[in-house]
C-alpha positions as CSV (number, residue, x, y, z in Angstrom):
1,X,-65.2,91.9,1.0
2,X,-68.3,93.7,2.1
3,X,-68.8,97.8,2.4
4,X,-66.7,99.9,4.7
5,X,-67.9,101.1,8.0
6,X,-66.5,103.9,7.6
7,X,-65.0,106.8,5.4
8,X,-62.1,108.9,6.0
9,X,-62.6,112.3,4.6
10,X,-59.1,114.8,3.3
11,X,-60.4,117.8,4.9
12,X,-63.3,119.3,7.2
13,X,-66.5,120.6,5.3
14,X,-70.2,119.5,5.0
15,X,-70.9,116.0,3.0
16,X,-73.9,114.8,2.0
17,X,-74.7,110.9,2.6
18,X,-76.8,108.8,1.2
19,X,-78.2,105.4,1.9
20,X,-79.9,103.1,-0.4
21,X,-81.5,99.9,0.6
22,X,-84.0,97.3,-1.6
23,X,-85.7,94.7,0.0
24,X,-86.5,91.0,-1.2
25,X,-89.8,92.0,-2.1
26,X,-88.5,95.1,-4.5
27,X,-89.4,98.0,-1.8
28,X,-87.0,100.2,-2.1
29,X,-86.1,103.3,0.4
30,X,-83.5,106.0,0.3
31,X,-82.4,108.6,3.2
32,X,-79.7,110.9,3.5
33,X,-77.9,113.4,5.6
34,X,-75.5,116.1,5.7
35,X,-72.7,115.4,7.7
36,X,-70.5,117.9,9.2
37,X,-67.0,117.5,9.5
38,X,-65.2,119.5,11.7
39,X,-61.5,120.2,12.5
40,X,-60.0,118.6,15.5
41,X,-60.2,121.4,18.3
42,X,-57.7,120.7,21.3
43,X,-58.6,116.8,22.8
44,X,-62.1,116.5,22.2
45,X,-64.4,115.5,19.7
46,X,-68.1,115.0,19.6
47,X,-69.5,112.3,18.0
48,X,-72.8,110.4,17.8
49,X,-74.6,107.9,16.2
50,X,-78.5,107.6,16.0
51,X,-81.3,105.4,14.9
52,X,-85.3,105.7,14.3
53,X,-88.1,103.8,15.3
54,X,-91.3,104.9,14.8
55,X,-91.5,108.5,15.9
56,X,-88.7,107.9,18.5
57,X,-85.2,109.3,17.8
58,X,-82.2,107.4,19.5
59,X,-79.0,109.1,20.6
60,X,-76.0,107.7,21.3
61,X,-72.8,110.0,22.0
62,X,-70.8,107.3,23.6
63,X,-68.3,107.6,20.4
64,X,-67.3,111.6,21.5
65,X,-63.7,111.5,23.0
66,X,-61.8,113.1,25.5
67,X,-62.8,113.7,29.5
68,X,-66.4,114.6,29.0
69,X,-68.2,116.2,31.8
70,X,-71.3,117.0,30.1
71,X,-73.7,116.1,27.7
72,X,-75.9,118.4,25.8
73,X,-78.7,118.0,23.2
74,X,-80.1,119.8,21.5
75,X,-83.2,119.7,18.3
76,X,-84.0,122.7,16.4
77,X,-81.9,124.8,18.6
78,X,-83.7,123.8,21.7
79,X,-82.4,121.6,24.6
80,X,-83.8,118.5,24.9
81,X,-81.8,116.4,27.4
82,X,-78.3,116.9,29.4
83,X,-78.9,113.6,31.2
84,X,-75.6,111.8,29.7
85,X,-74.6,110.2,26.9
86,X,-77.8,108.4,25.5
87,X,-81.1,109.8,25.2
88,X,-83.9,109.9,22.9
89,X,-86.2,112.5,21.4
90,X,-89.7,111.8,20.5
């Protein structure tokens, strides 16, 4: 059986996560985050998922539940799109 995809958590709080990935050739790269967990608030939940390439940061919030009307994003506190769901930052 190969890795989860995911990982329930028994409470809300801050975790750190870490990937760690070696290549054929013996490179070897590590990154990790700090995820926020949250307590369920009423029938919503944001949620996204993102990935890099290059100096370009995709945004995904397609996983967020409940009637969303609006989509806000922000970086370093500053808005940098309300145009739906997916965006990117570069």
């Amino acid at each position: 059986m190969g890795p989860a995809n995911h990982y329930t958590v028994n409470e809300a709080g801050t975790y750190e996560i870490c990937l760690i990935i070696t290549t054929a050739s013996e490179c070897m790269d590590t990154v990790c985050e700090n995820v926020v967990v949250e307590s369920q608030q009423g029938d919503c939940n944001a949620c996204f998922s993102f990935s890099v390439d290059g100096l370009t940061i995709y945004l995904d919030g397609s996983c967020s539940t409940g009637d969303v009307t609006s989509w806000n994003w922000f970086k370093n506190d500053d808005l940098v799109s309300d145009t739906g769901p997916e965006t990117h930052i570069l």
